[in-house]
N, C-alpha and C positions, 0 to 999 in steps of 0.2 A: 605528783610530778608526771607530767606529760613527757616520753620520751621524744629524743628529740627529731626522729622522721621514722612515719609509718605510712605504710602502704593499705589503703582500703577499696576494695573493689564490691558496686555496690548491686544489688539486681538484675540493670542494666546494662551493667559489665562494665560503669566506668570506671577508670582508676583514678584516685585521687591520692596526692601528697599531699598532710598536713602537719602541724605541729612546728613550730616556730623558739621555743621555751614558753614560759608560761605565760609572759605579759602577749607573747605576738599569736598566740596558738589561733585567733581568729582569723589573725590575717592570712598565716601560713593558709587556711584551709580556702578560702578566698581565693590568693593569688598561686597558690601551686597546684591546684584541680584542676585534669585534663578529662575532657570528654570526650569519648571514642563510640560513637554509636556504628556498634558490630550486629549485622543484622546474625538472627539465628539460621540454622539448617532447615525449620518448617518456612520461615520467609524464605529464604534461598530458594527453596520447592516451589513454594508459591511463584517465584518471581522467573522459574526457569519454564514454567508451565505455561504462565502470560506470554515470556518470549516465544514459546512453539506456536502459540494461537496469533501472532503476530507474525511471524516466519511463514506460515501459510499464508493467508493474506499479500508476503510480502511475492510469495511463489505464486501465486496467482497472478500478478499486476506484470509481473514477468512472462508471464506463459500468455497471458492476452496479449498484451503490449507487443511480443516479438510477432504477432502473427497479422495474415492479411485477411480476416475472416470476420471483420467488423460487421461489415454491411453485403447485404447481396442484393443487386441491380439485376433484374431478369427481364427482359421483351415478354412479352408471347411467343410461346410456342411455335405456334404457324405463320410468327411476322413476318420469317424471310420467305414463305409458297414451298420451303425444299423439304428434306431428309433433314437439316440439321436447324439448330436456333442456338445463339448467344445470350451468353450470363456476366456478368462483372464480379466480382469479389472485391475490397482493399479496406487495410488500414489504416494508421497512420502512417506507416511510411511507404508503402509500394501498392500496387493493385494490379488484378489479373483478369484477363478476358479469356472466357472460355466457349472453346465450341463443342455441345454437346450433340447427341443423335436423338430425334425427337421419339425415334421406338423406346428408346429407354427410359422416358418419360412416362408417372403414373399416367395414365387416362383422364383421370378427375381432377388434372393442374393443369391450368391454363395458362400458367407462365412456363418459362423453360429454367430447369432446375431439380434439383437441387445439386450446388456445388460439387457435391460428393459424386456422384457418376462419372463414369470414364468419358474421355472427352481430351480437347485439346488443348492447353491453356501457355498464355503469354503472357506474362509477366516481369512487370517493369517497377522499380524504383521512382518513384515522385519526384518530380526537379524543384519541389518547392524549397530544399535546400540547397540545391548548386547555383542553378540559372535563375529562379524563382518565378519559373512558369505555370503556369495555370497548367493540370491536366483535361483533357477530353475524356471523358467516356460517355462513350452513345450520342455524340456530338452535344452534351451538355459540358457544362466547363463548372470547374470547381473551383471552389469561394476560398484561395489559398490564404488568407488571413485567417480566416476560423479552423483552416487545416494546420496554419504552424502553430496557432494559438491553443489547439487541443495536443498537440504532442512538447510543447514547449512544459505545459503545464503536466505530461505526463513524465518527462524526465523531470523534472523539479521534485516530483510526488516519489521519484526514484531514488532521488539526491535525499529526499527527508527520509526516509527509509533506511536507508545508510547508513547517517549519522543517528537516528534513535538506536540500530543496533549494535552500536559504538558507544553509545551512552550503557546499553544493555552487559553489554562486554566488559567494559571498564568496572562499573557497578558491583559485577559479580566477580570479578579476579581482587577487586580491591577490599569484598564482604561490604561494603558501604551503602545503603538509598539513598544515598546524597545525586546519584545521576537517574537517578527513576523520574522525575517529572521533568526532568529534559526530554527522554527518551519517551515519554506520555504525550507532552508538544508534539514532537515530531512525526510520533506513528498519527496522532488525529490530524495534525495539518496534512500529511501524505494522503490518508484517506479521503478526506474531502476534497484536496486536487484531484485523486483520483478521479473521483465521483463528477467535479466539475468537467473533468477534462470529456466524461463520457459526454455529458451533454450539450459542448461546444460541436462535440463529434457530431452530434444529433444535427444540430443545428447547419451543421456544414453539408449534411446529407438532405438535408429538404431545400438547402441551396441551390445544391446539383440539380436538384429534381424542379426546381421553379428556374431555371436556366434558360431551359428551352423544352418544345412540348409536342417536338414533330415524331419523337419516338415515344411512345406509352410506356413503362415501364412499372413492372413489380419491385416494392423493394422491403425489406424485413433486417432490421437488425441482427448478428450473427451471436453465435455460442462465445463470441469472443469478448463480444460488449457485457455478455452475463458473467463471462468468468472475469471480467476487470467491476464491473458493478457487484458483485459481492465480497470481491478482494477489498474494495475502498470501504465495505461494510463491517468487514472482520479486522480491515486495520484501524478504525475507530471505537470497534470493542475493545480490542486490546490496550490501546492507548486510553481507554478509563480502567483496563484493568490497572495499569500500572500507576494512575491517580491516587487508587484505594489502598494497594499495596503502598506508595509512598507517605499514609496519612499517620499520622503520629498515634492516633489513638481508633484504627481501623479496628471492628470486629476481630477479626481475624488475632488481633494479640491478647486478647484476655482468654486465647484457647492455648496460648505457649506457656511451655513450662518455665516457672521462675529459677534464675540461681537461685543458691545458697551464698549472702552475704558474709565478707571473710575480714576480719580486722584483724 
């Protein structure tokens, strides 16, 4: 005689109700089995250590993206005949003209630079979102579809960011993977806008520069384009991290300790 309800929890931690009397006892185990996949405390680890390697990544897109240090536009040194020579700076949303002292300049640079020396500088927010004017700098004009189009796609890459660490959140308060390849989506699509959005950037800065051709001009991508291009590269490791973590029969579980099955 099969009593008439027991509780058995099996390996994997699911619980099942079965036992019906004795003609139903198959069906009891059939239709009263409930599946609860609880991740363990080494996944947890796992799954907490992917989010930090993601969280950088996401701290970097952040620390590029707020600043104006994308690109640097430099004259030559001796273009104006005086003591002093102008620089440009901007990124996606503001850009700055500086006037620097040409003594302070190494010797063996023949552009005027680098941003970092004391000097004068003026800076202005981009109307490409109020009025949606074209900026000047160095009397070239900027290709403001390729400049809304890299920061349109750098807040989106921000938006997916968000919700994967919402998926990451939820995941872990709830013990569940059930949100881990959501939040896998999200962080590789963020990365790869990131990544695109750098190189629409690119593309909007050799705009400027084939604009007009009466000022010569140095120009070098900034520390700012490398800390957003390696952020779009770490937020697409992470986002396969959290692929393998959400794979049913990953590595990584044949090294976790099994329960003890309890009837």
């Amino acid at each position: 005689m099969w009593s008439n309800f027991f509780v058995q929890q099996d390996e994997d931690g699911r619980i099942g109700v079965a036992g019906a009397g004795q003609g139903g006892g198959l069906g009891g185990v059939k239709g009263g089995r409930r599946r609860i996949h609880k991740m363990s405390d080494s996944q947890e680890g796992k799954i907490k250590l992917a989010f930090f390697v993601a969280i950088i990544g996401v701290t970097l897109t952040v620390l590029g993206m707020g600043t104006e240090f994308w690109v640097e536009l430099a004259q030559p040194k001796n273009f104006s005949g005086n003591q002093t020579c102008q620089m440009a700076h901007y990124g996606l949303w503001k850009g700055c003209i500086r006037t620097l002292w040409v003594a302070d300049i190494d010797p063996e640079r023949t552009s005027c630079g680098p941003a970092e020396l004391p000097g004068e500088s003026n800076c202005t927010y981009f109307k490409f979102f109020t009025s949606g004017e074209n900026a000047v700098i160095f009397k070239k004009t900027t290709n403001k579809k390729l400049n809304l189009a890299a920061a349109i796609l750098a807040l989106l890459s921000l938006t997916m960011m968000v919700m994967g660490s919402i998926c990451i959140a939820m995941s872990l308060s709830k013990g569940v993977p059930f949100f881990l390849k959501p939040a896998s989506f999200c962080f590789i699509l963020s990365g790869v806008l990131v990544l695109i959005s750098v190189l629409i950037f690119h593309q909007s800065v050799l705009a400027l520069l084939s604009s007009d051709h009466s000022i010569p001009l140095h120009h070098e991508l900034s520390w700012s384009v490398a800390c957003v291009g390696s952020a779009g590269a770490i937020l697409i490791f992470g986002g396969f991290l959290f692929i393998i973590l959400s794979l049913p029969f990953s590595p990584w579980q044949k090294c976790l300790p099994q329960k003890n099955s309890a009837t």
